[in-house]
C-alpha positions, 0 to 999 in steps of 0.5 A: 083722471088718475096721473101715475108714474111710470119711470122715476128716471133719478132712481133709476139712474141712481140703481144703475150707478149702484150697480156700476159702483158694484161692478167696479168692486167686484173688478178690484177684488178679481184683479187684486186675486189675480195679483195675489196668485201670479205675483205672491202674497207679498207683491199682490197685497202692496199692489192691491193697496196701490191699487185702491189708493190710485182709485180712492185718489181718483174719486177724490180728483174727481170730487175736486174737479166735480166730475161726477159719478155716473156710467162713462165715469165709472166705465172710465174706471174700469178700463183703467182698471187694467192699466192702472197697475201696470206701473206699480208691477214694473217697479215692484218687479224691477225692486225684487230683482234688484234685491235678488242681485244683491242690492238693498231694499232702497238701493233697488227701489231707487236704481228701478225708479231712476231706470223706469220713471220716464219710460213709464210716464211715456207709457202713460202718456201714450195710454191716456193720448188714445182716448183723447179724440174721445173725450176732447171731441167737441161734438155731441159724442165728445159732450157725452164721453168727456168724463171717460177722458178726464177719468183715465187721465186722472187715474193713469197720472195718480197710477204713475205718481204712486208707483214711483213713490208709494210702491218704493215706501211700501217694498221697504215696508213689505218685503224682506231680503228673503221675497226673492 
């Protein structure tokens, strides 16, 4: 009687979050080209780096909180892939027109903060209390689905914080008078 193993279920769990992991970078880098195209060089890369800032954030979160890494986790991230950059083009955008109506880098960093902080989190908040019944259910579904709740509220409330405080930094940073 010879006993040989059929399914080594950890490394397959483990080859399946590798390529999540995978997916997840390959979706980063296409929406940070997209930003770089439509939205200039300048926009794109401060997007881009807010971007990769609110996902490392996440992960760190997450490690905190000890929601691990696994398919609803990582899916979790990548529906928030789009909305994570929401925040960050409104307060960029808002910051190159303010520029372009004469104001100063911080000037119009502070009038599009003031402006947007609270619509924005509103915004936020709607986005994050859609996938409430999901992740807060507490039948077997919401036993199975709650870290995809908990990761887009994570990453959609660092979203918010990094737009209305690190996107006003990096436009002094980034752009010149001549970005408009």
């Amino acid at each position: 009687l010879n006993m040989d193993p059929i399914y080594f279920q950890s490394k397959e769990v483990e080859r399946s979050v590798s390529n999540f992991l995978l997916n997840l970078v390959e979706a980063v880098g296409i929406v940070i080209l997209v930003l770089l195209v439509f939205m200039g060089i300048r926009s794109g890369i401060l997007i881009g780096i807010i971007l990769l800032l609110t996902i490392l954030g996440t992960f760190i979160v997450m490690d905190y909180f000890h929601i691990n890494l696994q398919r609803i986790s990582l899916g979790g991230l990548i529906i928030a892939l789009g909305m994570l950059v929401d925040n960050a083009i409104v307060i960029t955008e808002g910051i190159l027109v303010g520029i372009k109506r004469g104001l100063s880098k911080v000037a119009a960093a502070a009038e599009i903060v003031r402006q947007t902080a609270w619509p924005l989190l509103g915004a936020t908040v709607i986005a994050i209390t859609a996938f409430a019944p999901i992740g807060l259910s507490s039948d077997a579904s919401g036993e199975f689905t709650n870290s995809l709740f908990w990761v887009l509220l994570i990453s959609l409330m660092l979203s918010w914080i990094t737009a209305i405080t690190l996107v006003p930094f990096f436009a002094e940073q980034f752009f010149s008078d001549k970005d408009v």
